[in-house]
C-alpha positions as CSV (number, residue, x, y, z in Angstrom):
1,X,31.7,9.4,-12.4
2,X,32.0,12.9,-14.4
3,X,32.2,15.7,-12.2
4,X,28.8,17.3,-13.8
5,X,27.1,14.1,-13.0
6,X,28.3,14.2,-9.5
7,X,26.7,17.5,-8.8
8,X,23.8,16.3,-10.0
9,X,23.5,13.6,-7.6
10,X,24.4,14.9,-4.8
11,X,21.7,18.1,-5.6
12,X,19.3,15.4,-5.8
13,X,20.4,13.5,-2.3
14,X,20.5,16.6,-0.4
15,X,16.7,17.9,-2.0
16,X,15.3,14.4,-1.2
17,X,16.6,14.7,2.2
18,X,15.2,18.7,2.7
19,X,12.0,16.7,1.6
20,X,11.8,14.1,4.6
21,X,9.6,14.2,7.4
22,X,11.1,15.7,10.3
23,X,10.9,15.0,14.0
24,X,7.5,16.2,15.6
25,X,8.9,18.7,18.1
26,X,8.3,18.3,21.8
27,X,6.4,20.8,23.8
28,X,7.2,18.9,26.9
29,X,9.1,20.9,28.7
30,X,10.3,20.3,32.2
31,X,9.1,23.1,33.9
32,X,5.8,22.2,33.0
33,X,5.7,18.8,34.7
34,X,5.1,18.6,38.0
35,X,7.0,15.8,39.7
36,X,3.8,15.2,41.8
37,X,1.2,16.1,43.0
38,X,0.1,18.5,45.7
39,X,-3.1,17.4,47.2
40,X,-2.6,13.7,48.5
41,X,-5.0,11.2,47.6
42,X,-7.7,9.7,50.1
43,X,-6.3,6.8,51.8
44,X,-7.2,3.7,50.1
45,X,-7.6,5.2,47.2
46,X,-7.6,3.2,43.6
47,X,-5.4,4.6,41.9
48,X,-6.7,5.9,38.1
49,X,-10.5,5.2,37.5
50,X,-12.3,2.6,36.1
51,X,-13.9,2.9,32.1
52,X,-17.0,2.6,34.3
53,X,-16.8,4.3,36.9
54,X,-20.0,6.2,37.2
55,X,-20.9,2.5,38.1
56,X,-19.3,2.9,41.4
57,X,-21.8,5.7,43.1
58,X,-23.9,2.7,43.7
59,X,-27.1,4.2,42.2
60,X,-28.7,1.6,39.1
61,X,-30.5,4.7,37.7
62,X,-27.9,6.9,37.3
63,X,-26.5,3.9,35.7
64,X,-29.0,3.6,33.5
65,X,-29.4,7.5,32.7
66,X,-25.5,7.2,31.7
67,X,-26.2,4.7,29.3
68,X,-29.3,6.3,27.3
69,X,-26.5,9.4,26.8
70,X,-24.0,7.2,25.2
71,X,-26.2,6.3,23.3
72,X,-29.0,9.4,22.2
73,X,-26.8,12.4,23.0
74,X,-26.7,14.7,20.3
75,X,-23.2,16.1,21.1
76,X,-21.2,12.5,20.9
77,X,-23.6,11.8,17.6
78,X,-21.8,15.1,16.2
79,X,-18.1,14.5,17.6
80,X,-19.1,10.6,15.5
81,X,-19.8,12.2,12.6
82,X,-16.7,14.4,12.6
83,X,-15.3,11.0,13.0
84,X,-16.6,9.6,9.5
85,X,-15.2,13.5,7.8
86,X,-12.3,13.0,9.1
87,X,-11.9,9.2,7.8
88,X,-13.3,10.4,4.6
89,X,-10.6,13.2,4.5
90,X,-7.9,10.4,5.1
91,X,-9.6,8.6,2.2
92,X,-8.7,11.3,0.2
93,X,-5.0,12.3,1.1
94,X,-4.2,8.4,0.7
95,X,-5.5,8.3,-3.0
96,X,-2.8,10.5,-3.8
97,X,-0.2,7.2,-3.8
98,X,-1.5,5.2,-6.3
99,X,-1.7,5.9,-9.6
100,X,-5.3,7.6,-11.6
101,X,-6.8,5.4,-14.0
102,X,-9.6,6.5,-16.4
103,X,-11.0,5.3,-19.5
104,X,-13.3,7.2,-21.9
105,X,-15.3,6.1,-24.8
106,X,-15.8,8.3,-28.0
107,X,-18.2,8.1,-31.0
108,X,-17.9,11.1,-33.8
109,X,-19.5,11.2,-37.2
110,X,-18.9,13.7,-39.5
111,X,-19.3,15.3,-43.1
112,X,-17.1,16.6,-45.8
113,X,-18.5,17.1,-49.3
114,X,-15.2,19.1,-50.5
115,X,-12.4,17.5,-52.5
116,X,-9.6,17.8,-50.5
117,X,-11.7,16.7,-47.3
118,X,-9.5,14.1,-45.7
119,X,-10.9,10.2,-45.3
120,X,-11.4,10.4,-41.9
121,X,-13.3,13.3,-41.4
122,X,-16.2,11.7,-43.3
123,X,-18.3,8.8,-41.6
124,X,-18.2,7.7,-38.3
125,X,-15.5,7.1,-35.5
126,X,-15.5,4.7,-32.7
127,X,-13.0,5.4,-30.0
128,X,-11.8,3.0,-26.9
129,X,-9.3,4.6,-24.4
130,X,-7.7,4.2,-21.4
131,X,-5.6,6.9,-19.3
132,X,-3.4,6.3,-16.6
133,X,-1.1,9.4,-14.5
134,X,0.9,8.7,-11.6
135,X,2.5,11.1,-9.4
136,X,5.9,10.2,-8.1
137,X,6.3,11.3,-4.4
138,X,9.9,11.5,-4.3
139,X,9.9,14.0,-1.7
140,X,7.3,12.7,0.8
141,X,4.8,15.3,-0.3
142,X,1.5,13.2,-0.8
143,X,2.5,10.9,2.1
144,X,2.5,14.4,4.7
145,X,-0.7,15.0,3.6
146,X,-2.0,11.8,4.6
147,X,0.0,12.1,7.7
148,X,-1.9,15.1,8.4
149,X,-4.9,13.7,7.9
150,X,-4.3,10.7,10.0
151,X,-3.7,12.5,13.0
152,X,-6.7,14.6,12.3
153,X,-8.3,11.7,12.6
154,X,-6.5,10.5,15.6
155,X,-8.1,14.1,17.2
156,X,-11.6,13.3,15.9
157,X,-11.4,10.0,17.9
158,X,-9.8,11.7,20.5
159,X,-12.4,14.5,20.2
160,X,-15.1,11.9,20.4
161,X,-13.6,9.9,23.6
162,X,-13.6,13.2,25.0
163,X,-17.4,14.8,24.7
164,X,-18.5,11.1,25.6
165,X,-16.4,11.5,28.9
166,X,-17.7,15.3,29.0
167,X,-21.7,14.2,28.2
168,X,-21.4,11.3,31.1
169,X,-20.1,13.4,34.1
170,X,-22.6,15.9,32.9
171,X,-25.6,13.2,33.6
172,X,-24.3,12.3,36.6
173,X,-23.9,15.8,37.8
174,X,-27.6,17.1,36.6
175,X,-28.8,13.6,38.3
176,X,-26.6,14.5,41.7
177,X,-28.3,18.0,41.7
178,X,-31.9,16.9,40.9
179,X,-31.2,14.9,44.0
180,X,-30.1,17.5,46.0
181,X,-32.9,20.3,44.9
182,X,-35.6,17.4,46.3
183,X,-33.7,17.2,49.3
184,X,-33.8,20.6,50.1
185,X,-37.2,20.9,48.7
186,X,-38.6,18.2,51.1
187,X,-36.5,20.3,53.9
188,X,-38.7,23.3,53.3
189,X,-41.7,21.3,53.8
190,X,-40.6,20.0,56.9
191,X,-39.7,23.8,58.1
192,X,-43.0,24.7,57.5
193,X,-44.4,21.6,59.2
194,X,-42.5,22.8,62.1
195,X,-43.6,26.8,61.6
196,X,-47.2,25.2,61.5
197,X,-46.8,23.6,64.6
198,X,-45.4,26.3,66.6
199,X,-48.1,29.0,65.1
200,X,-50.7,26.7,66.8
201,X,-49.3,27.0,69.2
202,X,-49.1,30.6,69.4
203,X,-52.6,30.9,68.3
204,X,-53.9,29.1,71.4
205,X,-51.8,31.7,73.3
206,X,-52.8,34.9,71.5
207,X,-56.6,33.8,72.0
208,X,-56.0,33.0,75.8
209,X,-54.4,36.5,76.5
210,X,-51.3,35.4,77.4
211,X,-49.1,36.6,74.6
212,X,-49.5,40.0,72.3
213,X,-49.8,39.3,68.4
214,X,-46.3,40.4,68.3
215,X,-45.1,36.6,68.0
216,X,-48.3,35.7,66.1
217,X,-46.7,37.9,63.2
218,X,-43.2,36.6,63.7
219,X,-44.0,33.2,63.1
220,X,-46.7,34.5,60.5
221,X,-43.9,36.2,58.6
222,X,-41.5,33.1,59.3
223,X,-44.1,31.3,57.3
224,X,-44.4,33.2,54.3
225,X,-40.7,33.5,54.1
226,X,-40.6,29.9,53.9
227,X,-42.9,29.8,51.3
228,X,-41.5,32.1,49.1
229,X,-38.4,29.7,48.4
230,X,-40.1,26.4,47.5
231,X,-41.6,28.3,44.3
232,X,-37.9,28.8,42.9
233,X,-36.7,25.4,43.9
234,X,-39.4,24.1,41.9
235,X,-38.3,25.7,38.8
236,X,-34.5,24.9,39.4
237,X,-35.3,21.0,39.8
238,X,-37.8,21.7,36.7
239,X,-34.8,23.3,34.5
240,X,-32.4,20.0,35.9
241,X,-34.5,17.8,34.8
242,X,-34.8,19.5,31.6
243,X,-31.3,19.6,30.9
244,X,-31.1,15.7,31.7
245,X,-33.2,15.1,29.5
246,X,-31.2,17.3,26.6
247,X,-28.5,15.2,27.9
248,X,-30.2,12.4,26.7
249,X,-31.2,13.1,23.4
250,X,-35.0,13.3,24.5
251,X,-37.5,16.2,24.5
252,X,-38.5,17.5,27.8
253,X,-41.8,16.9,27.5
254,X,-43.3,13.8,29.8
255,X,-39.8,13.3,31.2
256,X,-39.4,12.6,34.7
257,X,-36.3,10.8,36.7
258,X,-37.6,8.9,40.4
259,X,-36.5,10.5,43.5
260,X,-33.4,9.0,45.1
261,X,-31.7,9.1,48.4
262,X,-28.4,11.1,47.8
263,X,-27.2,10.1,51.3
264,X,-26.7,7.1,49.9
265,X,-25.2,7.7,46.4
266,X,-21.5,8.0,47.3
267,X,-18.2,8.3,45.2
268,X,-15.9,5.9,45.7
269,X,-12.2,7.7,46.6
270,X,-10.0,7.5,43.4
271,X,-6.6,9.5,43.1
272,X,-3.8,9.9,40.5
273,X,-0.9,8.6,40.1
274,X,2.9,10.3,38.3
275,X,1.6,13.8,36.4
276,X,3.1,12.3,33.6
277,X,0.9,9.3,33.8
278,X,-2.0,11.8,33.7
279,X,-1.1,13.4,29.6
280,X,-2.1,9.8,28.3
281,X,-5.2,9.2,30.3
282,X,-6.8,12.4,28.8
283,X,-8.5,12.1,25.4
284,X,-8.3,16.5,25.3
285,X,-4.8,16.0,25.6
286,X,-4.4,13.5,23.2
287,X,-6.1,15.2,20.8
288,X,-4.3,18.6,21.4
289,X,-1.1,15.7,20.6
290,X,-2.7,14.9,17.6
291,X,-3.5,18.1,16.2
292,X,-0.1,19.1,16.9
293,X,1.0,16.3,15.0
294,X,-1.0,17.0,12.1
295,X,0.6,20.6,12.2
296,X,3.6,19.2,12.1
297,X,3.0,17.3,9.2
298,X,1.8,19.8,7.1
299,X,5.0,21.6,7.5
300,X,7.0,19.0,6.1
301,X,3.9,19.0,3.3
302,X,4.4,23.0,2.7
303,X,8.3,22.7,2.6
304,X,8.0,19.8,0.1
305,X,6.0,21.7,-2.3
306,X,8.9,23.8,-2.8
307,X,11.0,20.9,-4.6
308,X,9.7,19.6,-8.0
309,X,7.0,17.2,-8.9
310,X,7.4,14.9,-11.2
311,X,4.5,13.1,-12.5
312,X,4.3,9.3,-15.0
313,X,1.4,9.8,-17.6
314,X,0.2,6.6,-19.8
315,X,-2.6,5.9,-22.1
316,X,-3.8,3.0,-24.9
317,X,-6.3,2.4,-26.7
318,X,-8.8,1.4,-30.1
319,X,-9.7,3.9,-33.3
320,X,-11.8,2.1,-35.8
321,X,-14.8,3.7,-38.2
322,X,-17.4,0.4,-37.1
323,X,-18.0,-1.0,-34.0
324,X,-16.8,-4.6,-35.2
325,X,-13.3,-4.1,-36.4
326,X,-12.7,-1.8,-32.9
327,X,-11.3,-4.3,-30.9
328,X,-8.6,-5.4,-33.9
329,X,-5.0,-5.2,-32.8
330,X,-4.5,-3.2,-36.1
331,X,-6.8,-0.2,-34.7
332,X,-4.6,-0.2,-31.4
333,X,-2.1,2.9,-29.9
334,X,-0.4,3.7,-27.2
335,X,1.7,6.3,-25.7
336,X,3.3,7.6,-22.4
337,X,5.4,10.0,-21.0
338,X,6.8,12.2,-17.8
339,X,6.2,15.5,-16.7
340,X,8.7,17.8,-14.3
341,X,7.0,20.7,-12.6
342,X,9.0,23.5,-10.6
343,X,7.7,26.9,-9.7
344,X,9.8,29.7,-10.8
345,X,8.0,32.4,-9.3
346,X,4.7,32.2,-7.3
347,X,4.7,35.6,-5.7
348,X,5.6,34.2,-2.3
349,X,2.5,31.9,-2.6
350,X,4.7,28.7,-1.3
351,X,6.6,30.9,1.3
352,X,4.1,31.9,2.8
353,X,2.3,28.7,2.7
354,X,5.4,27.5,4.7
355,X,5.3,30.0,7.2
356,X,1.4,29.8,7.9
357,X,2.0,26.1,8.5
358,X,5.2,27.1,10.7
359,X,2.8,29.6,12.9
360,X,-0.1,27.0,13.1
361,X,2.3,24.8,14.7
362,X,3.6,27.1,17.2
363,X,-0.1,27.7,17.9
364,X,-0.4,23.5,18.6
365,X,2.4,23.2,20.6
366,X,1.3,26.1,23.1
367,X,-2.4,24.8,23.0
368,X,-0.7,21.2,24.2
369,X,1.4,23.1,27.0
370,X,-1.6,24.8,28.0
371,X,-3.9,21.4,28.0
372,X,-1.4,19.9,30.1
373,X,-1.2,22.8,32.4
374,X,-5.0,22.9,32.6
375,X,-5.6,19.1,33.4
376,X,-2.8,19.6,36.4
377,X,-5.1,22.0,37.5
378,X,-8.4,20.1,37.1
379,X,-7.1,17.2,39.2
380,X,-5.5,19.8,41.9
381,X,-8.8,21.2,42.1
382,X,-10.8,17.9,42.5
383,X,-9.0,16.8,45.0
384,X,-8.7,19.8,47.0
385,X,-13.0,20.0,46.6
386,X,-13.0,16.2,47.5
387,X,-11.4,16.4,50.8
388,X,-12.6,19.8,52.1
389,X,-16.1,19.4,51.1
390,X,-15.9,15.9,52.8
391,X,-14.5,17.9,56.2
392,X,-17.3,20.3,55.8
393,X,-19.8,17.7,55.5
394,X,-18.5,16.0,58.7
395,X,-19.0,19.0,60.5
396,X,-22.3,20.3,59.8
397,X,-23.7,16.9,60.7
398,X,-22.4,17.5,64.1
399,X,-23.7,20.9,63.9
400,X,-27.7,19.6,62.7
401,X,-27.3,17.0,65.6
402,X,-27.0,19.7,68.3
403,X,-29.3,22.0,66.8
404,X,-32.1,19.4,66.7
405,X,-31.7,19.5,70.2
406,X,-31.3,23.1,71.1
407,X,-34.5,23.1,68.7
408,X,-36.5,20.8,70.6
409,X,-35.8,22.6,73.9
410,X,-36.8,26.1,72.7
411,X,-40.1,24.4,71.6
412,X,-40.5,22.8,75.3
413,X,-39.5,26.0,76.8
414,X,-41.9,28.2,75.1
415,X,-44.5,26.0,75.5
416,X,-43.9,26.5,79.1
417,X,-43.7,30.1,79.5
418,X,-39.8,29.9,80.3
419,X,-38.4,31.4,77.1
420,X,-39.5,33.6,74.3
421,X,-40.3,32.9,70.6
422,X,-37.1,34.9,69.4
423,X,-35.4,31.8,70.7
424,X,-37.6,29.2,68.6
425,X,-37.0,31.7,65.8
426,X,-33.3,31.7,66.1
427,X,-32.9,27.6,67.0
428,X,-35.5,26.8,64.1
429,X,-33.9,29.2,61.6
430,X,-30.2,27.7,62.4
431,X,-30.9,23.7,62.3
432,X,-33.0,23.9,59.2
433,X,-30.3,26.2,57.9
434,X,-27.6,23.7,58.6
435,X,-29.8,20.8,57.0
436,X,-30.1,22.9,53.7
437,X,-26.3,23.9,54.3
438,X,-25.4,19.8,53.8
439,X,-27.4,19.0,51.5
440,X,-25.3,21.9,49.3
441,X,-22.0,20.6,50.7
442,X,-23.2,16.7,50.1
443,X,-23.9,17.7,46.0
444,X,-20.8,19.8,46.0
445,X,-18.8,16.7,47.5
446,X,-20.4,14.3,45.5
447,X,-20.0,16.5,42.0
448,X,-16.2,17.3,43.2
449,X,-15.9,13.2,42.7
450,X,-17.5,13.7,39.9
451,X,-15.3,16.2,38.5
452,X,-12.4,14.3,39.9
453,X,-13.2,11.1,37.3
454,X,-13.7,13.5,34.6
455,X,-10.2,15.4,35.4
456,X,-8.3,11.4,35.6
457,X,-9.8,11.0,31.9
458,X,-12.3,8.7,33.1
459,X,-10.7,5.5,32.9
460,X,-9.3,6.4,29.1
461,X,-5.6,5.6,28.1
462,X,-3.9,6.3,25.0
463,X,-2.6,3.6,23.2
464,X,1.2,3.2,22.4
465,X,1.6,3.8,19.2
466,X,-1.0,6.9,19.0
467,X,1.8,8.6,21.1
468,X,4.0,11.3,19.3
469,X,5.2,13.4,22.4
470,X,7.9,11.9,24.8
471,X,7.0,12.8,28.8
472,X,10.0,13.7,30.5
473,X,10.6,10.3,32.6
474,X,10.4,8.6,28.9
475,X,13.2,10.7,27.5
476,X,15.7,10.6,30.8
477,X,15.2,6.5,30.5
478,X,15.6,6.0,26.7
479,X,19.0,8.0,27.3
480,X,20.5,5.4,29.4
């Protein structure tokens, strides 16, 4: 082989190898993954929810709520559509492999009345033609594209999985606190059951002479000061069940959920396994993997462009002046050729194409850092809210059941003339605070379960081979 020729080749080899896909880099760094942990899990725990697990809180409507979402929220109805773009963009990017066939059909006539008019301008012309190009993608260009789009796409699923997962622990949270806003609701009417009974009481008292209207207009203003809450209760649980029924996909109007017991709609204990397990059981993280992925491809696509394209042209066809002879082989032609296109000067167009791409992917890699970092957190949190709202709970239950009784004896001691009404006030004022008090901590306990399932991903896992980053366990083992 001529020297001359040599170069040539090995110009080629080393452009067609500038023009390969590269590794997508890997933003999993080890000072970002936790080895475990902090917050134990509940003893017994199952370890990683179930695709289902809203079906675990026991409650059939809630269950049923869940499903109308899936199904008529507006939100997942827009991440699906995004879906079908971003199919249709991968559509696109993957016509770019095959070759571009066209055909066109002509029909002139024309006119020449002067001497030296040629034949063929006078009369008519039939004209039968078909065009084919074909761009050659030595250098991987078209096929980043559509690598990009795929994992665009990848992202839109991901995105998808994601609002879904978002859109059901959203129902069940609205449903948990419509719960609780009755509960406390129906506590208030029982306070002023209670603040009835003991201004009775009084009255009796006040009209015997035994006591001054100083305790009449105690109780009087414990009354109203009951009263005045239930009005802004009512508009919270209105503005729940509102936003359930946005949740939903239906109008507010007319729509009403039944009242439910929320002592006994309990979250089954769930915990988490390795932190590494956790970056493919979220469908935010996978798509912040995706969309890094797709960055990374449209790298490889900007450094590409820089190399020439070469590009296979064809076409064929029929010339005839009537319609019946078109078809003769006589009136057939043909031709073909190749094109080479290099940019000489752009202005910096295709530079700075490259490094746009290059910062967009530095931008990916620290929005995947930072979804990891975040969904550490989110589980952290859970269980922390899990296991200190459950102590909480334990504790003002012991706290309601001696205040009933310190309540009760106030009452009986009043009645008797052996204590004053400042004590009823006081004893009234703390067990009806306490009983309001859990029903906050029991919606805050169950929601912290709820937010638990939504922080494990909710059952989801990523499949293998949607995977493009490498958790740090993975890397140590294919080593060995």
């Amino acid at each position: 082989m001529n020297r001359p020729l040599l170069l040539l080749t090995s110009s080629l080899m080393a452009a067609m190898l500038a023009g390969c896909s590269t590794p997508i880099p890997q933003a999993l760094a080890p000072q970002i993954q936790p080895k475990s942990f902090a917050t134990a899990a509940p003893d017994q725990a199952k370890i990683w929810p179930e695709p289902s697990w809203w079906q675990g809180f026991g409650d059939p409507q809630l269950t049923s709520l869940v499903g109308e979402a899936q199904t008529g929220n507006r939100d997942i109805a827009v991440a699906a559509a995004r879906v079908l773009q971003a199919e249709a963009q991968s559509t696109i990017q993957r016509a770019a492999l095959f070759p571009q066939i066209g055909g066109q059909a002509d029909y002139e006539r024309g006119d020449c009345k002067g001497t030296s008019c040629q034949q063929f301008l006078n009369g008519k012309r039939f004209g039968l033609t078909l065009n084919a190009s074909y761009e050659l993608d030595f250098w991987g260009l078209a096929r980043d594209n559509l690598r990009a789009a795929q994992e665009q796409l990848k992202a839109a699923r991901f995105a998808q999985t994601s609002v879904a997962l978002t859109v059901t622990a959203n129902v069940a949270s609205q449903y948990l606190a419509l719960q609780a806003i009755r509960r406390r609701i129906a506590i208030q009417n029982q306070n002023l059951a209670a603040i009835n009974t003991i201004l009775e009481a009084i009255q009796l008292k006040v009209k015997a002479g035994s006591i001054s209207h100083l305790d009449l207009a105690r109780e009087q203003a414990q009354l109203e000061q009951v009263q005045s809450t239930i009005p802004a209760l009512e508009t919270l649980e209105r503005q729940t069940l509102y936003n359930i029924a946005v949740l939903l996909g239906r109008p507010p109007e007319g729509f009403d959920v039944p009242t439910a017991d929320l002592d006994k709609i309990l979250a089954p204990a769930v915990g988490p396994g390795l932190p590494s397990d956790l970056l493919v059981r979220r469908p935010d993280i996978a798509q912040a993997e995706a969309n890094l992925a797709s960055a990374h491809a449209n790298v490889d696509a900007a450094r590409a462009a820089f190399l020439p394209q070469i590009s296979l042209t064809g076409s064929g066809g029929f010339l005839s002046t009537a319609v019946g002879t078109l078809l003769q082989g006589s009136n057939f032609g043909y031709g073909y050729g190749a094109n080479l296109l290099q940019t000489v000067f752009d202005g910096g167009r295709l530079l700075g194409q490259k490094d746009l791409s290059e910062a967009q992917q530095q931008e990916f890699i620290a929005a995947y850092q930072s979804a990891a970092l975040n969904a550490y957190s989110d589980v952290e949190t859970a269980l922390v809210q899990v296991a200190n709202t459950g102590r909480s709970e334990d504790h003002l239950r012991r706290e309601i059941t001696a205040a009933e009784e310190a309540f009760e004896i106030s009452q009986l001691q009043y009645r008797q003339g052996t204590a004053d009404l400042l004590n009823v006030l006081q004893a009234q004022q703390q067990l009806f605070s306490a009983q309001d008090q859990l029903v906050q901590i029991q919606l805050a306990n169950r929601q912290a379960g709820v937010h638990l399932y939504e922080a494990l991903g909710g059952g989801w896992v990523e499949q293998a081979e949607d995977r493009t980053q490498v958790a740090e366990a993975e890397a140590v083992a294919e080593k060995k």
